[in-house]
C-alpha positions as CSV (number, residue, x, y, z in Angstrom):
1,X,134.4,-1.3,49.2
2,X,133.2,-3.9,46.5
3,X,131.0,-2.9,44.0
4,X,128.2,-5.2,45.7
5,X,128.5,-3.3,48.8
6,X,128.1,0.3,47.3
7,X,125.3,-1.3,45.5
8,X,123.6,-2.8,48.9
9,X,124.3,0.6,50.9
10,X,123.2,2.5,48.2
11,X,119.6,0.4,48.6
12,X,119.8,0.8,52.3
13,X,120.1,4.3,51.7
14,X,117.4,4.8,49.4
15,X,114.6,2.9,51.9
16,X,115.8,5.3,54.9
17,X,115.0,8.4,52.4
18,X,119.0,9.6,52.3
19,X,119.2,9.9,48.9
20,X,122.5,12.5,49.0
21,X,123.8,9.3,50.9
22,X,123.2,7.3,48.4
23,X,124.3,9.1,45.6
24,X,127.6,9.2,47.3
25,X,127.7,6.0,46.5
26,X,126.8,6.2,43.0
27,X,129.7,6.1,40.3
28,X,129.1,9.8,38.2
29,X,128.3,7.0,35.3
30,X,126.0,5.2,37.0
31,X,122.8,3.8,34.6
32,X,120.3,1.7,35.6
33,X,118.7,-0.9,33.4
34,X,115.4,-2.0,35.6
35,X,111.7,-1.7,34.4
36,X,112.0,1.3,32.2
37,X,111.9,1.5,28.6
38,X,115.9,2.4,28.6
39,X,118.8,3.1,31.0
40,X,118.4,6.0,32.9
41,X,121.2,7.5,34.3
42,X,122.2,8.5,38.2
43,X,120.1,11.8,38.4
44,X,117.0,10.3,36.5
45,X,117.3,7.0,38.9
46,X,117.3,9.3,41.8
47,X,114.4,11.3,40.8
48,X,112.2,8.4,40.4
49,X,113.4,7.1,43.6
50,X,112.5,10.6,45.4
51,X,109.0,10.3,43.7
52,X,108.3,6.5,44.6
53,X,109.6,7.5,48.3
54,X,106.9,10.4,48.2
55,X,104.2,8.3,47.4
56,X,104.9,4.9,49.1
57,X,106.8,6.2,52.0
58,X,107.7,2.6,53.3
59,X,108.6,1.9,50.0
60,X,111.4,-1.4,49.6
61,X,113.3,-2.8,47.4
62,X,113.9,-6.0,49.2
63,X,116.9,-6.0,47.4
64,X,118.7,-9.6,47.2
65,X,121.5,-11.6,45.1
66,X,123.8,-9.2,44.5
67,X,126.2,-10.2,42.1
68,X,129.1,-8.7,40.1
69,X,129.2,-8.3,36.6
70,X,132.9,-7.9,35.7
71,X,135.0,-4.7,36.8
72,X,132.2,-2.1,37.2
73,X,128.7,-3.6,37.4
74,X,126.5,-4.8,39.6
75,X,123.4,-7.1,39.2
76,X,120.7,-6.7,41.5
77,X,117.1,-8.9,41.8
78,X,115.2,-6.9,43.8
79,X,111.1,-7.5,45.2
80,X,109.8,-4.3,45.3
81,X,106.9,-3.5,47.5
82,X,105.4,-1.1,50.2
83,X,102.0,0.9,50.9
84,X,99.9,-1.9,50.0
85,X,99.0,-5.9,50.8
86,X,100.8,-7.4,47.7
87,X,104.1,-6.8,45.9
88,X,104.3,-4.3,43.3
89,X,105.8,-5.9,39.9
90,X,104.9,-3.1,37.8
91,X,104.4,0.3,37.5
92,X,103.6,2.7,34.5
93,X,105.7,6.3,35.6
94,X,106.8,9.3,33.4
95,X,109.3,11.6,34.1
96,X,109.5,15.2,32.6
């Protein structure tokens, strides 16, 4: 499986609430570098994700362009959106 396709599984995943499915899918180094004010690694990612799929329950990511940054990354441009008429570009959230 390419990196791209862990990647786009591991979005599908997410959507349909299986997030021990998706972190299956998720390298034990796994850090994500989206809209927070530094990486956050798998466990933080999936807690957010958990949160954002408790509050917008047809949360989306609309993931798209997948693309593969060298040996072990993956660049993703996702539109996220869900539980409301427009398309969520940015959200204030704090984690413990």
């Amino acid at each position: 499986m390419s990196n791209s396709d862990a990647a786009r599984g591991t979005f599908q995943l997410m959507e349909a609430h299986d997030f021990d499915g998706a972190e299956a899918l998720m390298t034990d180094d796994f850090k994500s570098e989206g809209p927070v004010p530094e990486p956050v690694d798998r466990d933080g990612f999936l807690a957010l994700q958990r949160a954002m799929a408790t509050a917008f329950p047809d949360w989306s990511f609309q993931a798209r362009d997948f693309s593969e940054q060298g040996d072990t990354g993956v660049h993703v441009a996702p539109v996220q959106g869900g539980g409301m008429p427009g398309i969520l570009t940015s959200l204030g959230v704090s984690l413990p």
